[in-house]
NUVOLO-519648 format. One line per 8 residues: number of its first residue (from 0); their letters; for each residue y, x, z of C-alpha. Coordinates in steps of 0.05 Angstrom, whole numbers, plus 5000, padded with zeros to 4 digits. Example, Ala and Ser with C-alpha at 12.3 -4.5 7.8 and 13.67 -1.06 7.14 Angstrom:
% NUVOLO-519648
0 = AS = 4910 5246 5156  4979 5273 5143
END
This chain:
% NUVOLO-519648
0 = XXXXXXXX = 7755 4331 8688  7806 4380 8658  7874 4390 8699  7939 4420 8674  7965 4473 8723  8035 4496 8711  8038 4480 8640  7976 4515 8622
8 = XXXXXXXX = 7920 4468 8593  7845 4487 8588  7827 4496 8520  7741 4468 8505  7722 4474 8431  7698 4406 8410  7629 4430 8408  7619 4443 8488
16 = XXXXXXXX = 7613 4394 8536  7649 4392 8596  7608 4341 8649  7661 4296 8680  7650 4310 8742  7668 4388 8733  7736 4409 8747  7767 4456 8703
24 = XXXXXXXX = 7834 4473 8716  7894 4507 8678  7883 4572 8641  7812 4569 8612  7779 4577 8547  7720 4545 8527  7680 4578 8477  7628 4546 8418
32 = XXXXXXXX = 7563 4504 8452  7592 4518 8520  7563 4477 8575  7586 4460 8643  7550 4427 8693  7566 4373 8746  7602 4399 8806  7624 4465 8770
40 = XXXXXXXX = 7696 4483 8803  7730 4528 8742  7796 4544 8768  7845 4576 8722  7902 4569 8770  7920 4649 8785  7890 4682 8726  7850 4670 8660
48 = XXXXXXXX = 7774 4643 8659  7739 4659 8586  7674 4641 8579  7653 4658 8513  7601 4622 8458  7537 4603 8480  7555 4609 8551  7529 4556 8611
56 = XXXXXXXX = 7550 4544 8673  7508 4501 8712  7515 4453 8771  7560 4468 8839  7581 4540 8806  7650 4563 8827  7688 4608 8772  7760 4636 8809
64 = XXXXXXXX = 7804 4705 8822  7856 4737 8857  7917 4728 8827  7939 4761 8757  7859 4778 8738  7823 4747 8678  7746 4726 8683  7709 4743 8633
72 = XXXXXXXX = 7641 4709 8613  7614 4733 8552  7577 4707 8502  7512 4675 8527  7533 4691 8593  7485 4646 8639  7511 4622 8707  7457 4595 8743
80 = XXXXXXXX = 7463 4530 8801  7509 4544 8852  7527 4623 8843  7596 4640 8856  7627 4687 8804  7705 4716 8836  7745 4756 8789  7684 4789 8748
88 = XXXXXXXX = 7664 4804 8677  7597 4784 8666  7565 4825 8600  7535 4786 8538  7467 4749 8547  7474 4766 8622  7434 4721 8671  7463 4709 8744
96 = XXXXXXXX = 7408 4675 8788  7417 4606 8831  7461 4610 8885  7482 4689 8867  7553 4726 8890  7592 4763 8843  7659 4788 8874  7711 4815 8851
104 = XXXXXXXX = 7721 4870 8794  7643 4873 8790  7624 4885 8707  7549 4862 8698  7526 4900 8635  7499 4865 8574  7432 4834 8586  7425 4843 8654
112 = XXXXXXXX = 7388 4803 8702  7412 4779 8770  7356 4750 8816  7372 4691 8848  7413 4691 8924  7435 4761 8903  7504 4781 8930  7540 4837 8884
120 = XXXXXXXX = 7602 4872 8936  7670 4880 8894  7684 4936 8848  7612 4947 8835  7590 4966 8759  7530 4950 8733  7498 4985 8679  7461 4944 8613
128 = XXXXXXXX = 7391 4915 8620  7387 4921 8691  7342 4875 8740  7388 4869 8807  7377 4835 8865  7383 4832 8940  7436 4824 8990  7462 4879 8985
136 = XXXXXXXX = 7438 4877 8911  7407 4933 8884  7381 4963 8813  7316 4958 8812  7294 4975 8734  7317 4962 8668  7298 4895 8629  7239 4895 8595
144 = XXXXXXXX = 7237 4859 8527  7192 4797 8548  7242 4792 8608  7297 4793 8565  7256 4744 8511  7252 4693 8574  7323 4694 8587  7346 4682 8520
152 = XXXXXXXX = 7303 4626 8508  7320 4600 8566  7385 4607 8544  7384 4571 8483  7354 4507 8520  7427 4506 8552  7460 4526 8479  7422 4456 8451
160 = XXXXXXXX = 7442 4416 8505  7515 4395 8491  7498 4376 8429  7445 4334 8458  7496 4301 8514  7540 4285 8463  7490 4253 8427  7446 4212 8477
168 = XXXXXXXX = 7491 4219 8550  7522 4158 8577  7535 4116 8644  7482 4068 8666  7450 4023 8708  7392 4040 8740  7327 4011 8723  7294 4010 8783
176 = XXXXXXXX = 7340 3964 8840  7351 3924 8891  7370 3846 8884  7380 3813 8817  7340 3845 8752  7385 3850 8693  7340 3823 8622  7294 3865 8608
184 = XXXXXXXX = 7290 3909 8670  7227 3944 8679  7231 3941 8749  7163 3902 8768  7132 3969 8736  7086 4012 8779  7123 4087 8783  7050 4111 8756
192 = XXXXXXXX = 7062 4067 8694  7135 4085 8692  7126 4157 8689  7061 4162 8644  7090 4120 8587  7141 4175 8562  7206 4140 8585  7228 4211 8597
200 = XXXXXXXX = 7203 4262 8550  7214 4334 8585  7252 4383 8547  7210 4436 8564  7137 4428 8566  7086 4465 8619  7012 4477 8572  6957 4464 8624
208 = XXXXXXXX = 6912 4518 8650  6845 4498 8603  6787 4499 8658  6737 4507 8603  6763 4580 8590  6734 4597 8659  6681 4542 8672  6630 4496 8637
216 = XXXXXXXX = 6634 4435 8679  6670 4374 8649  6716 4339 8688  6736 4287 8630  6806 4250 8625  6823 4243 8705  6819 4328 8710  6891 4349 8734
224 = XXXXXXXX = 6899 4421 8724  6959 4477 8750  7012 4481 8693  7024 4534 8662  7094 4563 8648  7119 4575 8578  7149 4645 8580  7141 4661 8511
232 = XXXXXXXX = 7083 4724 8497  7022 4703 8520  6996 4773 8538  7046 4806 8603  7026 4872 8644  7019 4872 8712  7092 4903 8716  7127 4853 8674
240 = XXXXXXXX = 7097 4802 8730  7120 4834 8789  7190 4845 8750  7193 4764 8736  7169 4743 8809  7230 4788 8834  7284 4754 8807  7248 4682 8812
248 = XXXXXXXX = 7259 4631 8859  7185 4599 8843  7120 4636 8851  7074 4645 8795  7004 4669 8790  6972 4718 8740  6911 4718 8706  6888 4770 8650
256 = XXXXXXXX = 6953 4772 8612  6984 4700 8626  7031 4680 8674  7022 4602 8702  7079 4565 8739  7051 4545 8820  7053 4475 8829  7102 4452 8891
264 = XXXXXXXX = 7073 4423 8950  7084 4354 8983  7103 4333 9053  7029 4324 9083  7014 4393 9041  7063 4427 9083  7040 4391 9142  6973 4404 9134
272 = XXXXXXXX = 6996 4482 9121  7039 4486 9187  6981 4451 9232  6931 4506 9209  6983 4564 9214  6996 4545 9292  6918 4530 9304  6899 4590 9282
280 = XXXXXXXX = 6958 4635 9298  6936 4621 9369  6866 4624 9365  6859 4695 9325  6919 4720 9379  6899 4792 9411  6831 4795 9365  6818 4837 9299
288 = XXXXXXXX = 6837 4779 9251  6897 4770 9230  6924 4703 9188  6973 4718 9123  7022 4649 9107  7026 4620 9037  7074 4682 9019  7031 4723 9023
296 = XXXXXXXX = 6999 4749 8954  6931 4755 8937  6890 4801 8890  6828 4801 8854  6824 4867 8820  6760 4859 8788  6795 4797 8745  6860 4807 8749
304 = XXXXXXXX = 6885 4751 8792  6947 4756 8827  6961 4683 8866  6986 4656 8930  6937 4620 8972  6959 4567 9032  6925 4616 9078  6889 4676 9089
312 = XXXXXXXX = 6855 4716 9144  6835 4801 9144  6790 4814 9205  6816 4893 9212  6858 4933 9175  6897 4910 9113  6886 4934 9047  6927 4927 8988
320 = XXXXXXXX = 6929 4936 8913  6952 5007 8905  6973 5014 8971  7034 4972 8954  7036 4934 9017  7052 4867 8976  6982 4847 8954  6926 4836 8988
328 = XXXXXXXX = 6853 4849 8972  6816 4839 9030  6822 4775 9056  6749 4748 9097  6774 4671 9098  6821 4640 9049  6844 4574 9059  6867 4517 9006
336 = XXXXXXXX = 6899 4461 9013  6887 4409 8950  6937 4369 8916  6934 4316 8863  6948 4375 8809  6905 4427 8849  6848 4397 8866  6798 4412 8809
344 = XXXXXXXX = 6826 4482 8799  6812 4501 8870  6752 4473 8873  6722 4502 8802  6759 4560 8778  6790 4586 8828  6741 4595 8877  6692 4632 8822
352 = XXXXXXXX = 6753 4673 8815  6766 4684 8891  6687 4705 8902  6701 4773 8866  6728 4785 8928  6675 4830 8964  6704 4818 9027  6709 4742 9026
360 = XXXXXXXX = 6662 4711 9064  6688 4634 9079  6728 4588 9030  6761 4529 9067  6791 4464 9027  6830 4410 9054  6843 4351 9022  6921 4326 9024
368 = XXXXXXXX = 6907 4249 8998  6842 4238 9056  6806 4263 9120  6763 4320 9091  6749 4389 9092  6707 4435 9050  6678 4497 9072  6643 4548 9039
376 = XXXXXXXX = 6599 4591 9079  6568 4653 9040  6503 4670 9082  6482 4743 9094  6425 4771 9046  6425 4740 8989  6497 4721 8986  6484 4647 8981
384 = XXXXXXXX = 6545 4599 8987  6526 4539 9035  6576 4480 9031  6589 4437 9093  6639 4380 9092  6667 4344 9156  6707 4279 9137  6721 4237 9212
392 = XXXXXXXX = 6780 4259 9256  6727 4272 9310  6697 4326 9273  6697 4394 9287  6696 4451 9225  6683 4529 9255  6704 4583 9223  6645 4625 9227
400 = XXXXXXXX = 6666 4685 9197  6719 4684 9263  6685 4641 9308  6748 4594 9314  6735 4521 9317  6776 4479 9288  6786 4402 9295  6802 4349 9243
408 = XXXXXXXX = 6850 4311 9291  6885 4377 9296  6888 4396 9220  6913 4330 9204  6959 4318 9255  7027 4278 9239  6999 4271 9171  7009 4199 9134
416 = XXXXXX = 6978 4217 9070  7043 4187 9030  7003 4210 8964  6961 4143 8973  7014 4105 8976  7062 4063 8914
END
Protein backbone atom coordinates (compact mmCIF):
# COMPACT_ATOMS: atom_id res chain seq x y z
CA UNK A 1 0.00 0.00 0.00
CA UNK A 2 1.32 3.57 -0.63
CA UNK A 3 0.51 6.27 2.27
CA UNK A 4 0.64 10.03 2.00
CA UNK A 5 2.63 11.54 4.88
CA UNK A 6 2.39 15.24 5.27
CA UNK A 7 1.55 16.01 1.84
CA UNK A 8 4.32 14.10 0.36
CA UNK A 9 3.17 11.11 -1.94
CA UNK A 10 5.45 8.20 -3.06
CA UNK A 11 6.18 8.49 -6.52
CA UNK A 12 6.51 4.32 -8.43
CA UNK A 13 7.07 4.58 -12.22
CA UNK A 14 4.37 2.50 -13.81
CA UNK A 15 6.77 -0.07 -14.69
CA UNK A 16 7.60 -1.34 -10.88
CA UNK A 17 5.48 -3.13 -8.87
CA UNK A 18 4.79 -2.36 -5.51
CA UNK A 19 3.22 -5.84 -3.68
CA UNK A 20 0.16 -4.73 -1.72
CA UNK A 21 1.08 -5.78 1.16
CA UNK A 22 4.35 -3.41 1.30
CA UNK A 23 4.05 -0.19 2.91
CA UNK A 24 5.60 2.64 1.39
CA UNK A 25 5.11 5.76 2.90
CA UNK A 26 5.54 9.61 1.99
CA UNK A 27 8.73 10.77 0.32
CA UNK A 28 9.92 7.91 -1.94
CA UNK A 29 10.82 7.46 -5.46
CA UNK A 30 10.49 4.51 -7.32
CA UNK A 31 12.69 3.98 -10.10
CA UNK A 32 12.15 1.87 -13.71
CA UNK A 33 11.49 -2.24 -13.07
CA UNK A 34 11.63 -1.60 -9.36
CA UNK A 35 10.29 -4.36 -7.24
CA UNK A 36 9.13 -4.58 -3.77
CA UNK A 37 8.33 -7.44 -1.94
CA UNK A 38 5.58 -8.43 0.61
CA UNK A 39 6.13 -7.10 4.06
CA UNK A 40 8.77 -4.41 2.86
CA UNK A 41 8.28 -1.34 5.44
CA UNK A 42 9.68 1.80 3.12
CA UNK A 43 9.18 4.72 5.26
CA UNK A 44 9.70 8.09 3.82
CA UNK A 45 8.31 9.87 6.81
CA UNK A 46 11.69 11.93 8.06
CA UNK A 47 13.71 12.00 5.01
CA UNK A 48 13.87 10.86 1.27
CA UNK A 49 14.07 7.00 0.15
CA UNK A 50 15.44 6.71 -3.72
CA UNK A 51 15.80 3.55 -4.93
CA UNK A 52 16.94 3.80 -8.33
CA UNK A 53 16.22 1.55 -11.79
CA UNK A 54 16.56 -1.96 -11.60
CA UNK A 55 16.55 -2.00 -7.93
CA UNK A 56 14.65 -4.89 -5.56
CA UNK A 57 13.74 -4.98 -2.38
CA UNK A 58 12.57 -8.17 -1.21
CA UNK A 59 10.28 -9.54 1.49
CA UNK A 60 10.18 -8.14 5.44
CA UNK A 61 13.06 -5.45 4.38
CA UNK A 62 12.84 -2.23 6.39
CA UNK A 63 14.18 0.99 4.40
CA UNK A 64 14.13 4.27 7.21
CA UNK A 65 16.49 7.34 8.64
CA UNK A 66 17.03 9.78 11.16
CA UNK A 67 15.44 12.72 10.39
CA UNK A 68 16.50 15.24 7.48
CA UNK A 69 18.79 12.23 5.61
CA UNK A 70 17.99 10.86 2.16
CA UNK A 71 18.47 6.96 1.31
CA UNK A 72 19.89 6.28 -1.48
CA UNK A 73 19.62 2.86 -3.43
CA UNK A 74 21.17 2.93 -6.60
CA UNK A 75 20.64 1.45 -9.61
CA UNK A 76 20.41 -2.37 -9.36
CA UNK A 77 20.81 -2.00 -5.85
CA UNK A 78 19.65 -5.57 -4.41
CA UNK A 79 18.11 -5.77 -0.88
CA UNK A 80 17.89 -9.13 0.03
CA UNK A 81 14.84 -10.83 2.66
CA UNK A 82 14.67 -9.21 5.74
CA UNK A 83 17.95 -6.82 5.89
CA UNK A 84 17.45 -3.62 7.43
CA UNK A 85 19.02 -0.65 5.53
CA UNK A 86 18.88 2.91 8.14
CA UNK A 87 19.99 6.05 6.56
CA UNK A 88 22.60 4.50 3.98
CA UNK A 89 23.61 4.80 0.36
CA UNK A 90 23.97 1.58 -1.12
CA UNK A 91 26.41 1.80 -4.53
CA UNK A 92 25.12 0.56 -8.07
CA UNK A 93 24.69 -3.26 -8.60
CA UNK A 94 25.43 -3.63 -4.87
CA UNK A 95 24.11 -6.89 -3.18
CA UNK A 96 23.08 -6.81 0.68
CA UNK A 97 22.59 -10.42 1.98
CA UNK A 98 19.27 -11.87 3.82
CA UNK A 99 18.64 -10.54 7.01
CA UNK A 100 21.90 -7.93 6.72
CA UNK A 101 22.26 -4.41 8.90
CA UNK A 102 23.21 -1.34 7.27
CA UNK A 103 23.13 1.69 9.70
CA UNK A 104 23.40 4.82 9.37
CA UNK A 105 25.68 7.02 6.96
CA UNK A 106 27.30 3.67 5.85
CA UNK A 107 28.15 4.13 1.66
CA UNK A 108 28.51 0.51 0.16
CA UNK A 109 30.65 0.96 -2.99
CA UNK A 110 29.51 -0.08 -6.40
CA UNK A 111 29.34 -3.76 -6.79
CA UNK A 112 29.94 -4.83 -3.60
CA UNK A 113 28.82 -7.84 -1.90
CA UNK A 114 27.31 -8.13 1.56
CA UNK A 115 27.06 -11.76 2.99
CA UNK A 116 24.05 -12.52 4.46
CA UNK A 117 23.30 -11.72 8.65
CA UNK A 118 26.14 -9.18 8.20
CA UNK A 119 25.78 -6.10 10.44
CA UNK A 120 27.67 -2.83 8.94
CA UNK A 121 28.15 -0.11 12.35
CA UNK A 122 27.21 3.62 11.23
CA UNK A 123 29.48 5.87 9.42
CA UNK A 124 31.37 3.04 7.92
CA UNK A 125 32.58 3.40 4.09
CA UNK A 126 32.95 0.80 2.01
CA UNK A 127 35.15 0.70 -0.87
CA UNK A 128 33.87 -0.82 -4.69
CA UNK A 129 33.87 -4.56 -5.34
CA UNK A 130 34.30 -5.58 -1.94
CA UNK A 131 33.06 -9.07 -0.32
CA UNK A 132 31.93 -8.00 3.43
CA UNK A 133 30.64 -9.87 5.96
CA UNK A 134 30.44 -10.67 9.65
CA UNK A 135 29.09 -9.14 12.69
CA UNK A 136 31.14 -6.89 12.99
CA UNK A 137 31.45 -7.01 9.10
CA UNK A 138 34.59 -6.99 7.69
CA UNK A 139 36.43 -6.67 4.07
CA UNK A 140 37.42 -9.65 3.17
CA UNK A 141 38.59 -9.27 -0.78
CA UNK A 142 37.52 -7.65 -3.75
CA UNK A 143 34.70 -9.18 -6.13
CA UNK A 144 35.77 -11.37 -8.53
CA UNK A 145 34.14 -11.24 -12.00
CA UNK A 146 32.12 -14.63 -11.81
CA UNK A 147 31.00 -13.30 -8.30
CA UNK A 148 29.98 -10.29 -9.71
CA UNK A 149 28.44 -12.31 -13.03
CA UNK A 150 26.19 -14.25 -10.24
CA UNK A 151 24.88 -11.22 -8.73
CA UNK A 152 23.86 -9.53 -11.74
CA UNK A 153 22.08 -12.35 -13.10
CA UNK A 154 20.62 -12.83 -10.17
CA UNK A 155 19.68 -9.53 -10.39
CA UNK A 156 17.97 -9.43 -13.52
CA UNK A 157 15.62 -12.40 -12.34
CA UNK A 158 14.21 -9.62 -9.92
CA UNK A 159 14.44 -6.81 -12.94
CA UNK A 160 11.90 -9.42 -15.08
CA UNK A 161 9.72 -9.98 -12.38
CA UNK A 162 7.38 -6.90 -12.24
CA UNK A 163 6.74 -7.22 -15.55
CA UNK A 164 5.81 -10.72 -14.95
CA UNK A 165 3.37 -9.79 -11.76
CA UNK A 166 1.75 -7.46 -13.74
CA UNK A 167 1.22 -9.80 -16.25
CA UNK A 168 0.20 -13.19 -14.55
CA UNK A 169 -0.28 -12.01 -10.46
CA UNK A 170 -3.67 -12.11 -9.02
CA UNK A 171 -5.84 -13.16 -5.83
CA UNK A 172 -7.00 -16.70 -5.62
CA UNK A 173 -8.45 -19.53 -4.19
CA UNK A 174 -6.53 -22.20 -3.31
CA UNK A 175 -6.69 -25.44 -5.04
CA UNK A 176 -6.04 -27.70 -2.58
CA UNK A 177 -9.02 -27.23 0.54
CA UNK A 178 -11.05 -28.15 3.00
CA UNK A 179 -14.99 -28.65 2.56
CA UNK A 180 -16.77 -27.95 -0.72
CA UNK A 181 -14.60 -28.30 -4.21
CA UNK A 182 -15.24 -25.40 -6.48
CA UNK A 183 -15.70 -26.96 -10.54
CA UNK A 184 -12.92 -28.06 -11.62
CA UNK A 185 -10.74 -28.27 -8.50
CA UNK A 186 -7.91 -30.56 -8.69
CA UNK A 187 -8.09 -31.33 -5.29
CA UNK A 188 -8.59 -35.31 -5.40
CA UNK A 189 -4.95 -35.05 -7.05
CA UNK A 190 -2.03 -36.86 -5.35
CA UNK A 191 0.76 -33.91 -4.35
CA UNK A 192 3.21 -36.35 -6.48
CA UNK A 193 0.91 -35.82 -9.54
CA UNK A 194 0.35 -32.22 -8.60
CA UNK A 195 3.83 -31.24 -8.58
CA UNK A 196 5.28 -33.46 -11.53
CA UNK A 197 2.72 -32.21 -14.11
CA UNK A 198 4.32 -28.55 -14.44
CA UNK A 199 1.47 -26.63 -12.65
CA UNK A 200 4.36 -24.51 -11.50
CA UNK A 201 7.13 -24.08 -13.85
CA UNK A 202 10.30 -22.67 -11.72
CA UNK A 203 11.83 -19.60 -12.85
CA UNK A 204 15.06 -20.73 -12.34
CA UNK A 205 16.11 -24.14 -13.19
CA UNK A 206 18.83 -26.45 -11.10
CA UNK A 207 20.72 -28.89 -14.27
CA UNK A 208 21.19 -32.27 -12.52
CA UNK A 209 24.58 -33.64 -11.56
CA UNK A 210 24.85 -36.37 -14.77
CA UNK A 211 26.07 -39.67 -12.81
CA UNK A 212 27.32 -41.00 -16.08
CA UNK A 213 30.21 -38.37 -16.04
CA UNK A 214 31.58 -40.24 -13.01
CA UNK A 215 30.08 -43.79 -13.27
CA UNK A 216 28.86 -46.44 -15.82
CA UNK A 217 26.01 -47.93 -13.99
CA UNK A 218 22.46 -47.07 -15.27
CA UNK A 219 20.01 -46.18 -12.96
CA UNK A 220 17.17 -45.44 -15.73
CA UNK A 221 14.16 -42.95 -15.23
CA UNK A 222 13.57 -43.37 -11.18
CA UNK A 223 17.55 -42.05 -10.66
CA UNK A 224 17.19 -38.82 -8.49
CA UNK A 225 20.40 -36.98 -8.56
CA UNK A 226 21.85 -33.59 -6.32
CA UNK A 227 20.98 -30.41 -8.38
CA UNK A 228 23.21 -28.48 -9.53
CA UNK A 229 23.24 -24.65 -9.22
CA UNK A 230 23.26 -22.40 -12.19
CA UNK A 231 25.93 -19.79 -11.43
CA UNK A 232 26.73 -18.96 -14.80
CA UNK A 233 30.73 -20.18 -15.94
CA UNK A 234 30.95 -23.63 -15.66
CA UNK A 235 34.69 -23.70 -14.85
CA UNK A 236 35.36 -21.74 -10.92
CA UNK A 237 38.82 -21.96 -8.91
CA UNK A 238 38.99 -23.16 -5.73
CA UNK A 239 39.03 -19.38 -4.47
CA UNK A 240 36.03 -18.21 -6.28
CA UNK A 241 34.29 -21.21 -4.18
CA UNK A 242 35.36 -20.38 -0.94
CA UNK A 243 34.51 -16.53 -1.85
CA UNK A 244 30.71 -17.69 -2.83
CA UNK A 245 30.25 -20.11 0.29
CA UNK A 246 31.21 -16.90 2.43
CA UNK A 247 28.57 -14.76 1.66
CA UNK A 248 25.95 -17.76 1.16
CA UNK A 249 23.43 -18.85 3.33
CA UNK A 250 23.30 -22.51 1.50
CA UNK A 251 26.26 -24.82 1.23
CA UNK A 252 27.50 -25.95 -2.03
CA UNK A 253 29.91 -28.59 -3.03
CA UNK A 254 32.77 -28.44 -5.62
CA UNK A 255 33.88 -30.76 -8.02
CA UNK A 256 36.67 -30.06 -10.81
CA UNK A 257 35.54 -26.62 -11.78
CA UNK A 258 31.60 -26.75 -11.07
CA UNK A 259 29.84 -25.63 -8.24
CA UNK A 260 26.40 -27.88 -7.32
CA UNK A 261 23.68 -26.49 -4.97
CA UNK A 262 23.31 -29.19 -1.55
CA UNK A 263 20.05 -30.50 -1.38
CA UNK A 264 18.11 -29.55 2.13
CA UNK A 265 17.38 -32.12 4.50
CA UNK A 266 13.97 -33.37 5.93
CA UNK A 267 12.73 -33.83 9.43
CA UNK A 268 13.73 -37.66 9.93
CA UNK A 269 17.14 -36.53 8.04
CA UNK A 270 17.84 -34.30 10.82
CA UNK A 271 16.64 -36.72 13.20
CA UNK A 272 18.52 -39.41 12.05
CA UNK A 273 21.69 -36.73 12.03
CA UNK A 274 21.12 -35.61 15.78
CA UNK A 275 20.60 -39.48 17.09
CA UNK A 276 24.10 -40.35 15.56
CA UNK A 277 25.78 -37.04 16.71
CA UNK A 278 24.70 -37.83 20.58
CA UNK A 279 25.52 -41.77 20.08
CA UNK A 280 28.65 -41.21 19.08
CA UNK A 281 29.63 -37.97 20.77
CA UNK A 282 29.43 -40.11 23.84
CA UNK A 283 30.90 -43.16 22.79
CA UNK A 284 34.29 -41.64 21.09
CA UNK A 285 34.33 -39.19 24.53
CA UNK A 286 38.09 -39.21 26.14
CA UNK A 287 39.46 -41.55 23.08
CA UNK A 288 41.63 -40.49 19.93
CA UNK A 289 38.52 -40.10 17.59
CA UNK A 290 36.93 -37.29 17.32
CA UNK A 291 33.30 -36.78 15.31
CA UNK A 292 33.04 -33.47 12.87
CA UNK A 293 28.92 -32.35 12.40
CA UNK A 294 27.43 -31.77 8.98
CA UNK A 295 29.39 -28.21 8.94
CA UNK A 296 32.09 -29.45 8.81
CA UNK A 297 33.86 -29.47 5.15
CA UNK A 298 35.38 -32.18 3.54
CA UNK A 299 38.26 -32.55 0.97
CA UNK A 300 39.40 -34.87 -1.58
CA UNK A 301 42.53 -33.34 -2.97
CA UNK A 302 43.30 -35.93 -5.35
CA UNK A 303 39.77 -34.98 -7.23
CA UNK A 304 38.97 -31.92 -6.18
CA UNK A 305 35.97 -32.43 -4.07
CA UNK A 306 35.05 -30.00 -1.57
CA UNK A 307 31.44 -31.24 0.19
CA UNK A 308 29.79 -31.45 3.45
CA UNK A 309 29.06 -34.89 4.72
CA UNK A 310 26.25 -35.67 7.64
CA UNK A 311 29.18 -36.87 9.65
CA UNK A 312 32.63 -37.52 10.00
CA UNK A 313 35.20 -39.04 12.39
CA UNK A 314 39.47 -38.35 12.54
CA UNK A 315 41.01 -40.93 14.94
CA UNK A 316 44.18 -38.40 15.95
CA UNK A 317 45.20 -35.33 14.84
CA UNK A 318 43.36 -33.19 12.25
CA UNK A 319 44.63 -32.36 9.01
CA UNK A 320 43.46 -29.88 6.70
CA UNK A 321 43.81 -28.62 3.12
CA UNK A 322 46.64 -26.21 3.32
CA UNK A 323 46.65 -26.02 6.82
CA UNK A 324 43.53 -23.82 6.58
CA UNK A 325 41.78 -25.25 9.47
CA UNK A 326 38.35 -25.26 7.41
CA UNK A 327 38.69 -28.45 5.38
CA UNK A 328 39.30 -31.61 6.26
CA UNK A 329 41.26 -34.38 4.65
CA UNK A 330 41.52 -37.03 6.95
CA UNK A 331 38.48 -38.26 7.98
CA UNK A 332 38.67 -42.55 8.93
CA UNK A 333 34.58 -42.87 8.98
CA UNK A 334 32.25 -40.70 7.06
CA UNK A 335 28.75 -40.99 7.55
CA UNK A 336 25.65 -40.31 5.03
CA UNK A 337 22.48 -40.02 5.52
CA UNK A 338 20.22 -40.68 2.11
CA UNK A 339 17.40 -38.74 0.93
CA UNK A 340 14.97 -39.17 -1.88
CA UNK A 341 17.41 -36.73 -4.05
CA UNK A 342 20.66 -38.24 -2.45
CA UNK A 343 20.32 -41.56 -2.46
CA UNK A 344 21.95 -42.74 -5.78
CA UNK A 345 24.65 -40.09 -5.59
CA UNK A 346 25.83 -41.29 -2.26
CA UNK A 347 25.66 -44.52 -3.00
CA UNK A 348 27.54 -44.37 -6.67
CA UNK A 349 29.50 -41.37 -7.12
CA UNK A 350 30.15 -40.16 -4.22
CA UNK A 351 31.51 -42.81 -2.43
CA UNK A 352 34.11 -43.59 -5.51
CA UNK A 353 34.87 -40.04 -4.92
CA UNK A 354 35.23 -40.27 -1.04
CA UNK A 355 37.65 -43.54 -1.43
CA UNK A 356 40.52 -41.18 -2.71
CA UNK A 357 40.62 -40.58 0.69
CA UNK A 358 43.74 -42.59 1.98
CA UNK A 359 42.68 -42.36 5.30
CA UNK A 360 39.05 -43.51 4.98
CA UNK A 361 38.53 -46.65 6.09
CA UNK A 362 34.51 -47.13 6.83
CA UNK A 363 31.59 -45.55 4.77
CA UNK A 364 28.24 -45.63 6.71
CA UNK A 365 24.65 -44.97 4.87
CA UNK A 366 21.41 -44.58 6.42
CA UNK A 367 18.43 -44.66 4.83
CA UNK A 368 15.79 -41.66 5.74
CA UNK A 369 12.48 -43.37 4.00
CA UNK A 370 13.26 -47.26 5.95
CA UNK A 371 15.14 -49.24 8.67
CA UNK A 372 18.56 -49.73 7.01
CA UNK A 373 22.04 -49.10 7.15
CA UNK A 374 24.89 -49.57 4.82
CA UNK A 375 28.35 -49.99 5.79
CA UNK A 376 31.35 -50.18 3.96
CA UNK A 377 34.18 -51.91 5.54
CA UNK A 378 37.64 -51.63 3.52
CA UNK A 379 39.64 -54.74 4.81
CA UNK A 380 43.44 -54.51 5.47
CA UNK A 381 45.81 -55.90 2.55
CA UNK A 382 44.31 -55.69 -0.35
CA UNK A 383 42.06 -52.85 0.34
CA UNK A 384 38.89 -54.70 -0.38
CA UNK A 385 35.51 -52.95 0.45
CA UNK A 386 33.12 -55.53 2.29
CA UNK A 387 29.44 -54.32 2.44
CA UNK A 388 27.26 -55.35 5.41
CA UNK A 389 23.69 -54.16 5.76
CA UNK A 390 21.54 -54.42 9.02
CA UNK A 391 17.74 -53.61 8.33
CA UNK A 392 15.59 -54.70 11.95
CA UNK A 393 15.56 -52.28 14.90
CA UNK A 394 17.16 -55.10 16.91
CA UNK A 395 20.23 -54.95 14.98
CA UNK A 396 23.36 -53.87 15.95
CA UNK A 397 26.00 -52.07 13.21
CA UNK A 398 29.87 -51.58 14.81
CA UNK A 399 31.94 -49.24 13.75
CA UNK A 400 35.01 -51.15 13.38
CA UNK A 401 37.34 -48.73 12.47
CA UNK A 402 36.36 -47.24 16.31
CA UNK A 403 35.06 -50.13 17.86
CA UNK A 404 31.67 -48.28 18.73
CA UNK A 405 28.56 -50.22 18.39
CA UNK A 406 25.83 -48.79 17.33
CA UNK A 407 22.06 -49.90 17.44
CA UNK A 408 19.26 -49.44 14.96
CA UNK A 409 16.65 -48.64 17.69
CA UNK A 410 19.04 -45.94 18.67
CA UNK A 411 19.79 -44.44 15.10
CA UNK A 412 16.25 -44.35 14.35
CA UNK A 413 14.89 -43.17 17.36
CA UNK A 414 11.74 -40.68 17.23
CA UNK A 415 11.89 -41.14 13.57
CA UNK A 416 8.36 -41.55 11.59
CA UNK A 417 9.74 -41.77 8.20
CA UNK A 418 7.07 -38.89 7.00
CA UNK A 419 8.84 -39.37 3.39
CA UNK A 420 6.52 -42.63 3.02
CA UNK A 421 3.80 -40.98 3.63
CA UNK A 422 0.88 -38.78 1.07
Amino acid sequence: MLYEFKGLRPVVDPSAFVHPQAAVTGNVWIGRNVYIGPGAAIRGDWGRIVIEDGCNVQESCTIHMFPGVTVLLKEGAHIGHGAIVHGAVIGRNCLIGMNSVIMDNVEIGDESIVGALSFIKAGEKIPRRSVVVGNPAKILREVSEEMLQWKTEGTALYQALPGEMRESWRECKTVRGQGKEEEGSRADRSIHEYIHQGDHPAIVSYRPWNESRHSSVEHDDETVREPEAEYGRRNFTIEEYFDLEEISTFRHEYYKGTIFFMAGASQDHNRIVFNLTVLLGLKLKGGSCSIYPSDQRVHMETNTLFTYPDLSIVCGPPTFYKDDNIDLTNPAVIIEVLSPSTGYYDRGDKFELYKALPSLREYILVDSRSVLVEQFYKEMGEGKWVLRKFDALTDSVVLETVKVALSLEEIYENVRFSALRH
